[in-house]
Every structure is written in C-alpha cells, then in structure tokens.
C-alpha positions as a printed NumPy array, in Angstrom:
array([[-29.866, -37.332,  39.494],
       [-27.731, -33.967,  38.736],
       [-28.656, -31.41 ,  40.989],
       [-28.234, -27.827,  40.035],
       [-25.743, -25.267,  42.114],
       [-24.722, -28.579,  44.356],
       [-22.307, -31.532,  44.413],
       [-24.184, -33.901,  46.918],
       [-27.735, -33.988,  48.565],
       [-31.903, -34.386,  47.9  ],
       [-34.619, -32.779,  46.2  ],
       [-38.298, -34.038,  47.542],
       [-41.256, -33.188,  44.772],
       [-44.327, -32.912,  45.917],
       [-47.706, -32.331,  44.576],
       [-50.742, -30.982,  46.632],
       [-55.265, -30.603,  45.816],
       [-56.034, -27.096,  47.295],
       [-59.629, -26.282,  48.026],
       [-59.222, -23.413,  50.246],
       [-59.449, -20.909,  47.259],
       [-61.829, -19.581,  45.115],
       [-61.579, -22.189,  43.01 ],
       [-59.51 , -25.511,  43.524],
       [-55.687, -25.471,  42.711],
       [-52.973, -28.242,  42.23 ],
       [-49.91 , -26.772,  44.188],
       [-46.384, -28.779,  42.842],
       [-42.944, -27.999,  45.163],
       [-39.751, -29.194,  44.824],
       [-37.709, -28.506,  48.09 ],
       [-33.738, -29.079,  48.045],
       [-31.05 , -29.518,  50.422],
       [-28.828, -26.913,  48.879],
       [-26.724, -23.888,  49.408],
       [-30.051, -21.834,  49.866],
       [-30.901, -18.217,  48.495],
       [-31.035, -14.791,  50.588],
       [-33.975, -12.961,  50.989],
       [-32.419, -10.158,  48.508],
       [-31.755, -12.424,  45.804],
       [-35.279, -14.346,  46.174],
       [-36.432, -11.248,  44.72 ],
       [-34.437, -11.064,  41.57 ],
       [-34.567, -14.779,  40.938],
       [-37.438, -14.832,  38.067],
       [-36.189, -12.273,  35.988],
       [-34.421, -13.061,  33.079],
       [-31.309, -14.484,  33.352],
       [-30.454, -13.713,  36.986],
       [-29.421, -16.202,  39.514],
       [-28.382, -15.747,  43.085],
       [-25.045, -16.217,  41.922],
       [-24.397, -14.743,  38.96 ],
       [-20.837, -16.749,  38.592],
       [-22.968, -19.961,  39.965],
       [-23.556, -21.108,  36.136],
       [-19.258, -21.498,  35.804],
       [-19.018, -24.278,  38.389],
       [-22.597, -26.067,  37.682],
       [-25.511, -26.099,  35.169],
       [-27.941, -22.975,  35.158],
       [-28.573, -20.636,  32.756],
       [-30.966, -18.48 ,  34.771],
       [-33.275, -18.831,  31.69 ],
       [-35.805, -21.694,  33.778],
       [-37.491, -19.217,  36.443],
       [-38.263, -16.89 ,  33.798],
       [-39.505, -19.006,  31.477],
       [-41.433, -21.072,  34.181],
       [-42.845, -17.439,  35.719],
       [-44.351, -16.352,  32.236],
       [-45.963, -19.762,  31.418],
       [-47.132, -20.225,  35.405],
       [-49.198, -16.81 ,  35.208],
       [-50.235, -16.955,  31.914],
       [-52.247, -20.239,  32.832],
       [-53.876, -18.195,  35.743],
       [-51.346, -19.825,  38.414],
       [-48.671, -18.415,  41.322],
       [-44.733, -19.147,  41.145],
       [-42.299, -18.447,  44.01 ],
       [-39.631, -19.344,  46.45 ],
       [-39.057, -20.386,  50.128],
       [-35.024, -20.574,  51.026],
       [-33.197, -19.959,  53.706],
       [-28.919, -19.49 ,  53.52 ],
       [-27.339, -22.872,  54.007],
       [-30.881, -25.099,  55.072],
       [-31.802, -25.404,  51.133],
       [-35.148, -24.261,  49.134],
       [-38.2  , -24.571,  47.749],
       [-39.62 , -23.871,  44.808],
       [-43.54 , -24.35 ,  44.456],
       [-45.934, -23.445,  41.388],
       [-50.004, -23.609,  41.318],
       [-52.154, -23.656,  38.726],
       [-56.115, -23.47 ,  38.79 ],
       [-57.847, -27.126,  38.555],
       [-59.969, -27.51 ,  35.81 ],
       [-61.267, -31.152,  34.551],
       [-60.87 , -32.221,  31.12 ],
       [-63.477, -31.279,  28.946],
       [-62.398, -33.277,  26.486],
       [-60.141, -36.787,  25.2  ],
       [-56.978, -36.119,  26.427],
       [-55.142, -39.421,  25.393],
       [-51.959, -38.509,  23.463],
       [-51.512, -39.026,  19.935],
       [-48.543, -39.786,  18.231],
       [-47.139, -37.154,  15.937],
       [-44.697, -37.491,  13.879],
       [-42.688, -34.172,  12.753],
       [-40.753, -32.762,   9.804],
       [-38.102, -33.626,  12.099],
       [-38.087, -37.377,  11.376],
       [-38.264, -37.311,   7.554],
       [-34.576, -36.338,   6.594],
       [-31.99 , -38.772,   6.068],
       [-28.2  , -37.992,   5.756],
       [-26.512, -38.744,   2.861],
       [-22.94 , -38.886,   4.338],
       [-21.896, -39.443,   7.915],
       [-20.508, -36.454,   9.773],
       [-17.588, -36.162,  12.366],
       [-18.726, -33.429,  14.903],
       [-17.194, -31.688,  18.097],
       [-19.994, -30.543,  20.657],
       [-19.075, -28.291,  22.7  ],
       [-21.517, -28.216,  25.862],
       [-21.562, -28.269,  29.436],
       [-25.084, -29.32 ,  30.531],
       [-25.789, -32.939,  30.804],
       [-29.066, -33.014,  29.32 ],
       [-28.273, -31.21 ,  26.499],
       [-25.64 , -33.189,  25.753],
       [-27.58 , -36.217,  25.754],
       [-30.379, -34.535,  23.243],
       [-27.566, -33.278,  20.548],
       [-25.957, -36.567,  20.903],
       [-28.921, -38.386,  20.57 ],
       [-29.563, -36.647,  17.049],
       [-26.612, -36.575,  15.433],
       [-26.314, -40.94 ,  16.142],
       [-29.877, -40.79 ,  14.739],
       [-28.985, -39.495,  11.331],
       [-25.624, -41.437,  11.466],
       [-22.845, -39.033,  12.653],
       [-20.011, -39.547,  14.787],
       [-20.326, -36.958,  17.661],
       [-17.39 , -36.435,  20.232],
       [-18.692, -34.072,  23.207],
       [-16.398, -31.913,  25.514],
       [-17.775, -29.958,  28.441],
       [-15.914, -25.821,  27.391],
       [-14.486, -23.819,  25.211],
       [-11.023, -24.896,  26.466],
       [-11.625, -28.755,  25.887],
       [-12.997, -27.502,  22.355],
       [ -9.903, -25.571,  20.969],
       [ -7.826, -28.641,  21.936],
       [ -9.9  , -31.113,  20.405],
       [ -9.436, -29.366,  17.38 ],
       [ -5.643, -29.287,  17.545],
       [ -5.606, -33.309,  17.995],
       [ -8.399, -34.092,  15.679],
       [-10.169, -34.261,  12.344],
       [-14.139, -32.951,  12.567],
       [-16.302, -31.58 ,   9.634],
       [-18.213, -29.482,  12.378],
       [-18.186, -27.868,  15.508],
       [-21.728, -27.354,  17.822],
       [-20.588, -24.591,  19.879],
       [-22.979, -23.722,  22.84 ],
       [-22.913, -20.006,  23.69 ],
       [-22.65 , -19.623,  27.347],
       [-19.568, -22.339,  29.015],
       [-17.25 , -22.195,  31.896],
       [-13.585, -21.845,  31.523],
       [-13.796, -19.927,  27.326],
       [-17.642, -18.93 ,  25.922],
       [-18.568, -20.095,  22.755],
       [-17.761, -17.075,  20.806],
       [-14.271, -16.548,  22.807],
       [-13.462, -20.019,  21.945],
       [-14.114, -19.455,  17.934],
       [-12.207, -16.217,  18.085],
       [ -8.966, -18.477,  19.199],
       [-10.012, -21.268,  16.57 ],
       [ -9.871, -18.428,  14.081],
       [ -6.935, -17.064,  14.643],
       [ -4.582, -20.487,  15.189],
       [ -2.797, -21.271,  12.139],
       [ -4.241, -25.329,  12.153],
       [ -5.727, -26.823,   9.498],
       [ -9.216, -26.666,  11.699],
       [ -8.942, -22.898,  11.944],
       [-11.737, -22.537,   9.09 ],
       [-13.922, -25.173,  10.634],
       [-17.715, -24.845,  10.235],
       [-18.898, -23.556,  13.643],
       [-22.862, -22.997,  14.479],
       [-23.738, -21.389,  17.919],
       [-25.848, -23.008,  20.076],
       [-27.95 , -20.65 ,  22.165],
       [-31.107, -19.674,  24.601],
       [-30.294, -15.971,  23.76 ],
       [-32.291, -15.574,  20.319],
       [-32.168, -11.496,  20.443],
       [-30.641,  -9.993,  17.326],
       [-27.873,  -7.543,  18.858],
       [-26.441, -10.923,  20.717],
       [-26.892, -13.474,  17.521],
       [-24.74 , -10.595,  15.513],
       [-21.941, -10.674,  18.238],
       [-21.512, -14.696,  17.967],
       [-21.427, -14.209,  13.987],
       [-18.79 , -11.383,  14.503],
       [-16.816, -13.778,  16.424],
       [-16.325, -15.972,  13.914],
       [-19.46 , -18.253,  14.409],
       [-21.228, -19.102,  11.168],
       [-24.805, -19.734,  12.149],
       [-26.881, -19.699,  15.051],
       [-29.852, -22.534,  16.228],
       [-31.586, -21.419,  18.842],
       [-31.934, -23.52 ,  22.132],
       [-34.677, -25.363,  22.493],
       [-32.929, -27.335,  19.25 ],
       [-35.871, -27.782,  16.397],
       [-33.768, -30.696,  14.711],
       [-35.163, -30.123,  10.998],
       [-33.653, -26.283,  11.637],
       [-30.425, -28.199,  13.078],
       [-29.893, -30.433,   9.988],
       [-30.779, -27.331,   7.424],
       [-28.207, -25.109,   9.358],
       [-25.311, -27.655,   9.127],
       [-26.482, -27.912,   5.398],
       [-26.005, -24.311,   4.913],
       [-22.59 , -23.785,   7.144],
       [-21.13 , -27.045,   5.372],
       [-22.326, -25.921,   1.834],
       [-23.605, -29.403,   0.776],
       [-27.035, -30.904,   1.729],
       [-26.055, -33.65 ,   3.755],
       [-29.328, -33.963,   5.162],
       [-31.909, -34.134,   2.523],
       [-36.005, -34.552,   3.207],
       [-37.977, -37.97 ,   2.765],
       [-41.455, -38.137,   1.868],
       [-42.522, -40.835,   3.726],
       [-40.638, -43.124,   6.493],
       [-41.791, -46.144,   6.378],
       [-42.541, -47.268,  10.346],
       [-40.844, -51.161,   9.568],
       [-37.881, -48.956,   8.122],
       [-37.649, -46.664,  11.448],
       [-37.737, -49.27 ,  13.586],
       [-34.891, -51.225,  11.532],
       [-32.894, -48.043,  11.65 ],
       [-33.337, -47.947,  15.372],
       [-32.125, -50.727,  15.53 ],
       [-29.091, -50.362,  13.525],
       [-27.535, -47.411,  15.217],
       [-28.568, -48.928,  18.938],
       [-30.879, -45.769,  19.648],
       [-33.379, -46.98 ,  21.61 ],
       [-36.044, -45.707,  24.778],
       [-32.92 , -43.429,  25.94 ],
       [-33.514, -41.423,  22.534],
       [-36.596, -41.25 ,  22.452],
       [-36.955, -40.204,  25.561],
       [-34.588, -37.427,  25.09 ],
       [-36.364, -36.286,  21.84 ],
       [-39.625, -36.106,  24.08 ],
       [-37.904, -33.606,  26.172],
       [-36.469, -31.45 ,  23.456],
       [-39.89 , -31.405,  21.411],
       [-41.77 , -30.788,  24.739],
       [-39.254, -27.467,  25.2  ],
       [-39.239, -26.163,  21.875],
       [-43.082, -25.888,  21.996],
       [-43.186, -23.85 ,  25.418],
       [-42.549, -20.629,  23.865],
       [-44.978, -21.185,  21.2  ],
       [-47.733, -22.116,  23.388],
       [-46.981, -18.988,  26.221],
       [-47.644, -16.697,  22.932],
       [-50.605, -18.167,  21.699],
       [-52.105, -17.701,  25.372],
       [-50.604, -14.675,  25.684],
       [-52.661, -13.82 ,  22.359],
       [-56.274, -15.07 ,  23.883],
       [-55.615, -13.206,  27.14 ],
       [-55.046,  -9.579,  25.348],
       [-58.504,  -8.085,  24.868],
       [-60.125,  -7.784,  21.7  ]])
C-alpha cells in the first residue's frame, strides 16, 4: 500500500487486550519503517495541521489534519493517543480506548442516503485536480456513478495545462497541492486569455473556516465543498457553479434499477468500497460533537 512521508518500506498494525488498568483497554499501534520524528516535533505532531515537516506534504500525501482529528475523537471516547519514533529507525503510532461490551445488536444495517437518489440528466466532462490517492479514487468513483467523464491530474501545474489542451465543463480543484495550490492555480486560469479561462471551478478542502473559504473565492474559485465530500452537497454545488441542475433528486431507486446501473457504468466492490470510506469520514466530525455535547455538564 501507499505509505505516507516514504517511497519504500513496512508498516506492522497491531492490536492488544489490556487488563492492567482500571478498567480493561484495547491498545491498536501501527509501527513504520520510516524517516522517524524528533523528540521536538513529537510534541507538536497532534495539533492542527502540523507535521514534522512542514514542506513533507509537497513531496508525499499528508495534510497534518489526521493526528488532530484522531486526538479529539481518541479522548473524547475516554482513550490515550501518542507517538514512539526515533530519527531514521521509523515510528509508532498507538491509540487506546476503554473496553466496554456491547450492550446492545450491533449488526450493521444498510442505509441508504440522500446521496444515492439523484440522477444526472447530462453527462459532465470534469478535470480533478488532486494529489492524494485515495481521494482520487472517491471523487472518481462519484462522478462515473452519476455518468461523468472525469480526467484526474496530481497539481495545480498539471491542471492549468490540461485546460490549455482540453475541453471540460468543470474543474474539482483541491486546496492544498504540490508544485501550484488550488487557489494559485485558478488565479493563472483566470487571467490566461483561453477559452477555459471562465471555467466553473469548486474548491475542494479540509479547511472549512470562513476567513480561508473567502480567500479561495477571492481567487477566483466559485464554490467550496468541504473535505470529507457529502456527495448530495457535491452534485448541488456543481448545480449551482454550472447554473443548470444537472443533477436532479429521485424519489425512490428502485434496488433491480441500481444494480443494472452498476452494472452499466462497470462500478463495482471498488466503489463501493470507496463510498464506505468517504461516508465513514464525513460522519467523524459529527459524531466527536455530539459526544463532545454529552460530556459538557448540564
């Protein structure tokens, strides 16, 4: 698999029963054989958007969103979060959470989502512009599902000449990219005198605070969708950047009719899979607040 701030090695995962404690605790680690963290850094590490690098995220994937994230959602569930490195032997990072048994049926359910019940009414050709692998996959993965024609590139650099050689109706335009950023890249869209100059862009972003969203606009951007993507604010965004509503809601989806559709556009397990991941992400931040709201006293 891709391995973060590293071209070649390992990661070993591991998951551990503690009964030492107070109370039992499941203990996860995942130790790596890569370029390793000082002791100075280790310290800065789960604060918000700090890595022990901060030019790390230019050559390789990292946002230095995760830790943070993982930190507030860790404790708010009672657990411990931290860090073990050395320079140049590799580290690892280990979580634990108190063990409590079910108290009740835990088998999952099936639900299906706003998400699912648009169709497009016209097939889109769209330039995203992203540089993590995963992401790319998920964005891909939901613009074949509604029938578009999606052509990725991995910066801002690879996007401005895309748009020079090609037609699109769109451009996805993830915020934070080696080589040109997002909003860099839509300033020197803007400003070439190509047919594609006025092209629809919509940011794609982590960074939901206000002050930063109005910067992308200023660029030249034309909407924002926040990362986690929620793909029924996706499809109503391009709606609203394109001026037509391309993707318009269904009231019911028949399941014989989903599966034939699946089967049409050759999105199978892969897609699904991917759509698991993005749904699972988007929900993180609603969950940490709703615990976040039973912790506070009363």
């Amino acid at each position: 698999m891709p391995l973060n701030f590293t071209q070649e090695g390992q990661i070993t995962v591991r998951s551990e029963f503690l009964t030492g404690k107070d109370q039992p605790m499941l203990m996860f680690s995942v130790q790596d054989t890569g370029i390793g963290i000082s002791t100075e850094n280790q310290k800065r590490l789960f604060q918000d958007f700090s890595q022990a690098d901060a030019s790390a995220s230019r050559g390789y994937e990292g946002t230095g969103l995760g830790l943070s994230i993982s930190k507030r959602l860790v404790e708010l569930m009672g657990g411990e979060i931290g860090v073990d490195s050395e320079i140049g032997t590799g580290s690892t990072f280990w979580f634990s959470l108190p063990y409590r048994p079910a108290s009740e049926d835990v088998t999952f359910v099936e639900r299906r989502t706003t998400n699912r019940d648009y169709i497009a009414t016209r097939s889109l050709r769209v330039l995203v512009a992203e540089d993590n692998a995963l992401n790319q996959r998920i964005i891909e993965a939901t613009l074949l599902r509604y029938g578009h024609v999606a052509e990725i590139v991995e910066n801002g650099v690879l996007a401005t000449e895309a748009l020079i050689k090609g037609n699109y109706d769109l451009v996805l335009m993830d915020v934070r990219m080696p080589e040109i950023s997002g909003p860099d890249a839509t300033r020197v869209i803007r400003n070439t005198d190509h047919a594609n100059s006025d092209i629809p862009v919509i940011a794609l972003t982590a960074d939901a605070m206000e002050e930063h969203i109005r910067t992308y606009l200023d660029a030249g951007m034309n909407a924002c969708v926040t990362k986690p993507i929620d793909r029924a604010k996706l499809l109503t965004t391009i709606n609203m950047v394109i001026g037509e509503d391309v993707h318009v809601p269904r009231e019911d989806e028949p399941i014989s009719e989903r599966k034939q559709q699946t089967k049409d556009t050759g999105i199978g397990n892969e897609d699904e899979v991917s759509s698991s991941v993005a749904s699972f992400l988007g929900n993180l931040e609603e969950i940490s607040t709703e615990i976040e709201k039973k912790n506070k006293p009363h």
